[in-house]
C-alpha atoms as one frame of an Amber mdcrd trajectory, in Angstrom:
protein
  -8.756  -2.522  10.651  -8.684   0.234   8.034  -5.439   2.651   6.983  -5.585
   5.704   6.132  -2.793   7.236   3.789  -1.419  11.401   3.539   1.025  11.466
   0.933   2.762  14.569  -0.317   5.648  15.520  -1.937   9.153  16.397  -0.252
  12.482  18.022  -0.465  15.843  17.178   0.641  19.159  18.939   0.223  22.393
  18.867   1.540  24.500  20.778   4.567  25.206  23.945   1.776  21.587  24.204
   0.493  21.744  22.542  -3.053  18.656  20.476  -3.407  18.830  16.839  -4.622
  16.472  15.712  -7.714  15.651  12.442  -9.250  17.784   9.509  -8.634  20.099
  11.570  -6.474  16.433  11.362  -3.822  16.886   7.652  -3.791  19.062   7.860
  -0.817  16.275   9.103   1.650  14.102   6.318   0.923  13.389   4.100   3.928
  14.087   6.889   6.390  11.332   6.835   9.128  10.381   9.017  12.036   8.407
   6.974  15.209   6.972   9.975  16.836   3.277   8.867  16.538   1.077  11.272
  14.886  -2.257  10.320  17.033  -0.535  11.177  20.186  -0.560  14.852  19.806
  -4.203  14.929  17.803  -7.674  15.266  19.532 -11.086  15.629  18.302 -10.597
  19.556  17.651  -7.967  18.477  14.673  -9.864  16.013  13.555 -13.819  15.336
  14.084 -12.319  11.114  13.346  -9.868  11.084  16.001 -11.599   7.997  18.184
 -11.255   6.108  15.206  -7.590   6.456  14.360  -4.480   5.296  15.858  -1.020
   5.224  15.184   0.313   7.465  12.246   4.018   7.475  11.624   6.329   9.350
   9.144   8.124   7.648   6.004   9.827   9.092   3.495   9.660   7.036   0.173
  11.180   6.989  -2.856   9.521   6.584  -6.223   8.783   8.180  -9.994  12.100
  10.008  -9.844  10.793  11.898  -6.482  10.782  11.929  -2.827   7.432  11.120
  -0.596   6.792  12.234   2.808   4.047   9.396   3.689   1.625   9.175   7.119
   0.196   5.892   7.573  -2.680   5.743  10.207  -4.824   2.819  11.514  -8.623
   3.709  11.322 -11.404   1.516  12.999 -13.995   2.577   9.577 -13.444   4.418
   6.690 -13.366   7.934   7.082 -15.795  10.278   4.623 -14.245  13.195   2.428
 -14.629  16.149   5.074 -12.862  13.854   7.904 -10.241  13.023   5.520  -9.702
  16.601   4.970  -9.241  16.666   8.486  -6.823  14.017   8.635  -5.051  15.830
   5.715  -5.149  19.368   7.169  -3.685  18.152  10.571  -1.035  15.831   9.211
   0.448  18.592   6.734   0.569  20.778   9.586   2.779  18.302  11.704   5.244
  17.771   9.255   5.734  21.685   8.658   5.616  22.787  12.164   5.422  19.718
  14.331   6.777  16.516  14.423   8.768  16.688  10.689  10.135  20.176  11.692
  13.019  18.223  13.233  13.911  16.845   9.671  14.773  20.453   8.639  16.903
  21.288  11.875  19.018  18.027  12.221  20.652  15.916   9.645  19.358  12.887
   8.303  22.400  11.071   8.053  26.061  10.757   8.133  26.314  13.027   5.062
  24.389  15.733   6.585  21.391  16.402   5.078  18.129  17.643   5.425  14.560
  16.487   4.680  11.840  19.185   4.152   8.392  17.050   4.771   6.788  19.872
   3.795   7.411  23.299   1.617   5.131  25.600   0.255   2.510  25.069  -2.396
   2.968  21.553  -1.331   0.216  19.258  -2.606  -1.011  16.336  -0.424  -3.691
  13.807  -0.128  -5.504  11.699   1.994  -7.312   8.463   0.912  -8.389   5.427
   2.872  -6.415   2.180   1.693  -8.704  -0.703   1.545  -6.956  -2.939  -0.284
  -6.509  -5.301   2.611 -10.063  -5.452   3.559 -10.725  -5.795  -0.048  -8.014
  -8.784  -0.435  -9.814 -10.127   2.705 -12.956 -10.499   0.937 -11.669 -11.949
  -2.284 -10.150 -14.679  -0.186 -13.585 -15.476   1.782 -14.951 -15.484  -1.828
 -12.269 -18.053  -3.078 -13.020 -20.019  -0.104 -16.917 -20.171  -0.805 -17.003
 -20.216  -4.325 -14.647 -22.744  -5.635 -13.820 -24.941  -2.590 -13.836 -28.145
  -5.121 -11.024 -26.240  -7.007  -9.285 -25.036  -4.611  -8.980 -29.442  -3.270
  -7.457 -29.856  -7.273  -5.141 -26.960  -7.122  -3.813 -28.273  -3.664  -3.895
 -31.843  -4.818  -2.133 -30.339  -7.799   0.487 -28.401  -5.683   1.287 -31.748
  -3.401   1.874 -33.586  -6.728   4.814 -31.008  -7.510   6.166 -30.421  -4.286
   5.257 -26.927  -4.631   4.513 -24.414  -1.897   3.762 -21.018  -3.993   0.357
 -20.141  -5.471  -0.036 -21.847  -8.863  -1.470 -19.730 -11.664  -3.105 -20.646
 -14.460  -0.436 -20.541 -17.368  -1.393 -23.679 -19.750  -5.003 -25.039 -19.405
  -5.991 -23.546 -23.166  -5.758 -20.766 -25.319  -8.968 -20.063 -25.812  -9.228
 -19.456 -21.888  -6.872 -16.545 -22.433  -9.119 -13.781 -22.754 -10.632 -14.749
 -19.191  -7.070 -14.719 -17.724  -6.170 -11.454 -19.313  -9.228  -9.919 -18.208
  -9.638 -10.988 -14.052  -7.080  -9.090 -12.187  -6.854 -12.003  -9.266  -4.806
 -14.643 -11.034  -5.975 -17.424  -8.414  -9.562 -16.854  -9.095  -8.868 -17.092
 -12.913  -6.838 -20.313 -12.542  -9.655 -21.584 -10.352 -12.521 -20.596 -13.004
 -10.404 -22.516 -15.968 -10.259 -25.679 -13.783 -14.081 -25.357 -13.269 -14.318
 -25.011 -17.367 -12.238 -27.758 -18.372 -13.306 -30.219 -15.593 -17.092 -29.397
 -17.191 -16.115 -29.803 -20.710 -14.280 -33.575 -19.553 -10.604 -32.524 -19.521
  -7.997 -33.428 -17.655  -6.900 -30.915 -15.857  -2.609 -30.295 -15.510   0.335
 -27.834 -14.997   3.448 -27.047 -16.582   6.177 -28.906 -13.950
């Protein structure tokens, strides 16, 4: 199963109108909305619309600024023009649909409001693949280096560990290749597969 992400910007401000900036935003983050996007689209708002489900309103709070998020479940990965789609459809619920309610009703005991949306707002719409990526990584792991993975678990049993190891101490001159690979566990699996070849012993900081 695929996501796919709208993000935009957002404004909040309380019961007399004075709008809150920076830090002062931190205080919306977390608040949610489970009216489910999906259940009021169909194919005329978006070409995609068998494919998604789900899609539910967050508001996040990061950089210094407030983020009115839509998280949907897609069976693929949607192209550019059905990601418009998605994007189009989504900003329009949280000016006029579903997030309208976030202007008219307080968002907590403090009473204020949440504008999802305001004009000249900037949004976008991108399909998250990490996890399918992360997926695939793993199967790799699994294939590739199944003789290291039996040392690192070995390894772990030895110091009663339960968390990934990662590679920290097997040489300096493996540094560059641990600096460079962005998945830790594959680089730590790739040094033990070097220094098993070139006859060391192969051990972890305790």
């Amino acid at each position: 199963m695929y996501k796919v992400i709208v993000k935009g910007e957002a404004e909040a401000s309380n019961e007399n109108g004075t709008s809150y900036s920076g830090v002062e935003l931190k205080k919306f983050d977390g608040i949610d909305c489970q009216d489910c996007f999906t259940d009021y689209m169909d194919s005329g708002d978006c070409s995609a619309r068998e494919a998604l489900s789900g899609g539910y309103l967050d508001f996040k709070y990061e950089d210094g600024k407030l983020w009115s998020i839509t998280e949907y479940q897609s069976k693929r990965i949607l192209t550019e023009p059905e990601l418009e789609e998605v994007k189009s459809y989504t900003q329009g619920q949280w000016s006029d649909g579903i997030g309208e309610g976030f202007e008219q009703h307080p968002c907590n005991s403090d009473e204020d409001y949440i504008s999802p949306w305001f004009h000249g707002q900037e949004i976008k719409a991108f399909n998250n693949i990490a996890e399918i990526r992360n997926e695939k990584i793993d199967s790799i792991i699994e294939e590739s280096f199944e003789d290291e993975l039996k040392v690192l678990n070995e390894i772990k049993k030895e110091m009663g560990l339960n968390d990934p190891l990662m590679y920290m101490d097997l040489g300096m001159d493996l540094k560059e290749l641990y600096d460079n690979n962005h998945n830790y566990q594959i680089a730590t699996l790739r040094a033990i597969r070097v220094f098993r070849a070139r006859g060391f012993e192969i051990t972890f900081k305790g």
